[in-house]
C-alpha positions in Angstrom: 127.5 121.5 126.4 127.4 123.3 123.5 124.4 123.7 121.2 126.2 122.2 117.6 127.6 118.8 120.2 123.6 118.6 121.3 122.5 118.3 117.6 125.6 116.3 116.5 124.1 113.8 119.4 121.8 110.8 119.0 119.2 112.8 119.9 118.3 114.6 117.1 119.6 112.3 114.1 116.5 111.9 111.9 116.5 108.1 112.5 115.9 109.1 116.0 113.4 111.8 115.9 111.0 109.9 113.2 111.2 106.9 115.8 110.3 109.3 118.7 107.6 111.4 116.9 106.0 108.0 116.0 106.0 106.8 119.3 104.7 109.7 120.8 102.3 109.6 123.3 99.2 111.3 121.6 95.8 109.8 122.8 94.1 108.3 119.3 91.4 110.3 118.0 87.6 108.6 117.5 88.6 107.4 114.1 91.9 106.3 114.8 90.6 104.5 117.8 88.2 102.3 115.9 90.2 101.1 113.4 87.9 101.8 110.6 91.0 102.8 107.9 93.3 100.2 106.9 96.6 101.4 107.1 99.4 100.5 104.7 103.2 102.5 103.5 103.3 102.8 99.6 106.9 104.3 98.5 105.4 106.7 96.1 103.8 109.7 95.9 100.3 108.7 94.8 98.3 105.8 94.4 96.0 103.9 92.1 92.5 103.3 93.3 91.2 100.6 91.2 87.3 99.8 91.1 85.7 96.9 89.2 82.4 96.9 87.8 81.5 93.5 88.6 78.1 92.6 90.1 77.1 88.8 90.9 74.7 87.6 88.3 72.5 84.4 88.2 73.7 81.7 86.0 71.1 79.4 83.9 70.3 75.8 84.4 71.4 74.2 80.8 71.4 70.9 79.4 74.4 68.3 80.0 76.9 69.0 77.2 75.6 72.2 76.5 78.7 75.0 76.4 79.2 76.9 79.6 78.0 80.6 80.6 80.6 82.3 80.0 81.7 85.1 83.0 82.0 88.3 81.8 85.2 90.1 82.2 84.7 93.1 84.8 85.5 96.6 83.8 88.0 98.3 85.5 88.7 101.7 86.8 92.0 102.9 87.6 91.5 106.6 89.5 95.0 108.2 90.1 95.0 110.5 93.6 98.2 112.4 95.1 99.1 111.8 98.5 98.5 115.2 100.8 101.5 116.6 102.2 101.2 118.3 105.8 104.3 119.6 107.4 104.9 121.4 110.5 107.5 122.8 112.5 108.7 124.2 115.7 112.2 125.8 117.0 114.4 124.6 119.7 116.3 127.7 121.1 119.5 127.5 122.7 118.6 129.6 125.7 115.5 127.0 126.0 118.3 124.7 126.8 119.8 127.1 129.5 120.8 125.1 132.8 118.2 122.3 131.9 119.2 119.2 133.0 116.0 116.4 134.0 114.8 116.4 137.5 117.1 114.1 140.1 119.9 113.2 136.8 123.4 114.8 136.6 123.1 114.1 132.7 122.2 117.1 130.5 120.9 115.3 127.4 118.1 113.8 129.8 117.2 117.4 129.9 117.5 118.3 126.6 115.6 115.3 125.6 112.6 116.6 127.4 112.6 119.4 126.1 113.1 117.5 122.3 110.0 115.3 123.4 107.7 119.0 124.2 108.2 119.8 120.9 107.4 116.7 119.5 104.4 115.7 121.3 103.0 119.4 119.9 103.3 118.3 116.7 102.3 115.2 116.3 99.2 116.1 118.0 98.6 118.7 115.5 99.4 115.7 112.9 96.8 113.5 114.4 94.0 116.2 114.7 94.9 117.0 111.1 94.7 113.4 110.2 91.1 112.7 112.1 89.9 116.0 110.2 90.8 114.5 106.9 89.1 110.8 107.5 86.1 112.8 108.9 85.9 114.2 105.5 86.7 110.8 104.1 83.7 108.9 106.1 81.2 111.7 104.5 82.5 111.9 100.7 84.2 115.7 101.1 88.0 116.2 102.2 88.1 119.6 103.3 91.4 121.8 103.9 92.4 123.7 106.6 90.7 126.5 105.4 87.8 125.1 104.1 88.7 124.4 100.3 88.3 121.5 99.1 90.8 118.4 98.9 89.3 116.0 97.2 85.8 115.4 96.7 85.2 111.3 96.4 82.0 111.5 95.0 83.1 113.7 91.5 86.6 111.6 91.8 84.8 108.2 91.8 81.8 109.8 89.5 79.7 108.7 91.3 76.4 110.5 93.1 76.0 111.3 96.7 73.4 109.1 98.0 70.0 110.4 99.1 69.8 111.2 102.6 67.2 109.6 104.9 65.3 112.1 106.6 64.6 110.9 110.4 60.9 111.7 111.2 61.0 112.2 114.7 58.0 113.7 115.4 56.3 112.8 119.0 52.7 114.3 118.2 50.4 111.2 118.7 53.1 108.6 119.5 52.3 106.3 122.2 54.1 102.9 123.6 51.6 100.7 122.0 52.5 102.1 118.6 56.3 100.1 119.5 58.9 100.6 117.0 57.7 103.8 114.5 61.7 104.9 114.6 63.3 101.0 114.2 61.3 100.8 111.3 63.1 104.0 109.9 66.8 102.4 110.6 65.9 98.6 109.7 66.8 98.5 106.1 70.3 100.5 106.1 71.7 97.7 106.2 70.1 95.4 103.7 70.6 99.1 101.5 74.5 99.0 101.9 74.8 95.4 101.0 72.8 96.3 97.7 75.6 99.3 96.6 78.2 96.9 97.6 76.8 94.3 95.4 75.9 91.9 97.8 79.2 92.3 100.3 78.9 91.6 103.8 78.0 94.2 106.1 78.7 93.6 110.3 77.2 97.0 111.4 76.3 100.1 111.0 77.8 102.9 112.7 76.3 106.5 112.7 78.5 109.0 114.1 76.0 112.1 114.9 76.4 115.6 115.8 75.0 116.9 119.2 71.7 118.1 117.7 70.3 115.1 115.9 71.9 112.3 118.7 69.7 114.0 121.7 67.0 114.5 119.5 66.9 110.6 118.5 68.2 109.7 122.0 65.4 111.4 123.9 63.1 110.1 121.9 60.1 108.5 123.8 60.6 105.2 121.8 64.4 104.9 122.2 65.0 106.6 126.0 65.0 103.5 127.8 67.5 101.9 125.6 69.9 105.0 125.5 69.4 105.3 129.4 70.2 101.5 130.3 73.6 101.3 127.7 74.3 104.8 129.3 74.1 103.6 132.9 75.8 100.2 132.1 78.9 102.7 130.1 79.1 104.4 133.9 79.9 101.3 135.7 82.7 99.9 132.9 84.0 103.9 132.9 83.6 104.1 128.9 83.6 107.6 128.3 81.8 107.3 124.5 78.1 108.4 124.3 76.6 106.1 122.2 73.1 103.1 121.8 72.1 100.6 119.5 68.8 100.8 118.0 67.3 99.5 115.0 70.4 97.7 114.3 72.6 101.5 114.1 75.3 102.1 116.8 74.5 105.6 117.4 77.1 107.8 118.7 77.8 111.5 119.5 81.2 112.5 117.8 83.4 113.6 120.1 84.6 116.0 118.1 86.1 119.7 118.7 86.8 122.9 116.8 86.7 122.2 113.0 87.2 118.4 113.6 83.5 117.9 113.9 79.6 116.8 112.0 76.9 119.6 111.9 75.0 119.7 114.7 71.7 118.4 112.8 73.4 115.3 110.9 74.9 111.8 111.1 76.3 109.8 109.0 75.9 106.0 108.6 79.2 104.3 107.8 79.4 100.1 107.0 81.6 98.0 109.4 83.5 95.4 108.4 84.0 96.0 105.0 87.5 95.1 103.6 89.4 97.6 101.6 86.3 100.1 101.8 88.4 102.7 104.1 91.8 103.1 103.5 94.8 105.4 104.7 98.0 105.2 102.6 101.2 107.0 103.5 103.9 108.1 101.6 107.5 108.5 102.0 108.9 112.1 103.6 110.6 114.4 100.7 113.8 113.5 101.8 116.9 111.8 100.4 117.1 109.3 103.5 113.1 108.3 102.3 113.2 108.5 98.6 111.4 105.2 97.7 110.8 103.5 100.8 107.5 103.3 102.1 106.0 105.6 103.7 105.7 105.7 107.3 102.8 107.7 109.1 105.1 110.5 110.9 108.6 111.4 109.9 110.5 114.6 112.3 114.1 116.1 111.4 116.4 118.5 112.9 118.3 121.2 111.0 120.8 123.4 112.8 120.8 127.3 112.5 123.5 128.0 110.3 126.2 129.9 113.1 125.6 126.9 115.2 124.8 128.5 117.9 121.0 130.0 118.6 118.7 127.7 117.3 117.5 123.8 116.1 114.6 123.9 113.7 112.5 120.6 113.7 110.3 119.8 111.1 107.4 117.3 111.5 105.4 115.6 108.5 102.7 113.2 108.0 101.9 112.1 104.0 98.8 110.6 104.3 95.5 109.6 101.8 92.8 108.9 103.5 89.6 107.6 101.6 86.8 105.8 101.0 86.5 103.6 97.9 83.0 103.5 98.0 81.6 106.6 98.7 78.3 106.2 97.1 77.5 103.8 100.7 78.3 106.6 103.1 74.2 107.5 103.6 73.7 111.2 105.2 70.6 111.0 107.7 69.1 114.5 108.9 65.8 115.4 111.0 62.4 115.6 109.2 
């Protein structure tokens, strides 16, 4: 079969590839896996973040008759942010597609199909490794690039000030069981502190992805050990991989990050669960014709033949994706004393 009848195929029509590059079989990274950003397609090219002012306020008792407080029209924000673009690519060569025909099958395009899906795993899990890096940054107020410039930093877009971080005493010197919960009472009100940014909204949990340092420091703390050691052992027998404990109200966990897709060492981060609209991922349309306008789907892949027909298919794989939080003044750092 001959290299221009393999592209002219089903296989590689862009309907096709954007379906299989969204399907692909790429395990979900931490954030992903938890859900914590709603996901939505917008058809254009940026979005409109808009933030009201409003706070609840205590109305007066007044007499019968008298006129009626009068609510107070919110002020409203409107914050304009492009939608990143990340596109990748890889090459199909035609001797790639020498004698290859899938295992036990007389028919070639099984083959060539294989060899379609390699290249479309490897980049869609450089998609999704890009995309967890990106909502990393989101979850701590600073969207970082690739090589280490900065995307978009939520706390000057939102004006808005980074808030204090709480500095974890963890110091052991003179502590003894009968002085019970020194640490809770260092975690107990992070929660009752997000509600008051949030003016008032509800708050489920607290999560508080950590880097290595500070989770073994908190973890092997005389105070906590027993707790981390009994979830741990009770993780072993369900076969959950994570490494994480409640205490004080905070799901600790160590990120399971890797390479540049990770928190420092000595820090965590303690996120709000639950809260509607708070993380958000919007996607925009590919910058092509077939896509113009429509909304945006989280991975798009096309095929482009080399122009003699003969040596090469170039596929190209995008994803388009904002990933934020809307609040970023309720994303508190914490860091050892």
């Amino acid at each position: 079969m001959s290299l221009v009848n393999v592209f002219k195929s089903t296989l590689f029509r862009t309907t096709t590839l954007t379906a299989a590059i969204n399907a692909a079989d790429t395990p979900p990274q931490r954030l992903a896996q938890l859900g914590l950003f709603e996901e939505q397609g917008v058809p254009t090219t940026s979005v409109i973040i808009e933030r009201k002012g409003s706070r609840l306020e205590i109305a007066p008792v007044l007499p019968r008759g008298a006129d009626p407080t009068p609510m107070k029209e919110p002020e409203r924000q409107g914050l304009s942010l492009a939608i990143p673009h990340v596109p990748v690519s890889d090459r199909l060569m035609a001797d790639e597609l020498q004698d290859v025909r899938e295992f036990g099958s007389e028919d070639t395009l099984q083959g060539v199909e294989s060899a379609r899906d390699e290249k479309l795993q490897t980049m869609d899990d450089t998609l999704s490794a890009t995309e967890e890096y990106h909502r990393l940054g989101a979850i701590q107020g600073l969207i970082l690039d690739k090589d280490g410039s900065v995307l978009l930093d939520l706390y000057d877009e939102f004006e808005v000030t980074e808030p204090e971080a709480i500095s974890i005493n963890l110091d052991r010197a003179g502590w003894t069981e009968a002085q019970g919960g020194l640490l809770r009472q260092q975690f107990s009100g992070i929660r009752s502190q997000m509600r008051r940014i949030l003016n008032n909204k509800a708050v489920r949990g607290v999560w508080a992805p950590c880097g290595e340092e500070i989770f073994e420091a908190i973890a092997n703390h005389p105070e906590v050990r027993e707790t981390y050691l009994a979830t741990m052992e009770a993780k072993d027998l369900r076969g959950d991989p994570t490494e994480t404990f409640t205490y004080g109200g905070v799901i600790f966990e160590k990120y399971p990050g890797y390479g540049d897709v990770e928190i420092e060492a000595n820090e965590c981060r303690f996120i709000p669960m639950g809260v509607a609209g708070l993380f958000i991922s919007r996607y925009a349309p590919a910058n092509w014709f077939s896509a113009v306008n429509r909304k945006g789907l989280p991975r798009y892949a096309m095929a482009t033949l080399d122009p003699t027909g003969e040596k090469w298919i170039d596929l190209e794989g995008q994803t388009n994706g904002l990933h934020i939080c809307t609040r970023p003044e309720v994303l508190i750092p914490g860091v050892i004393a």
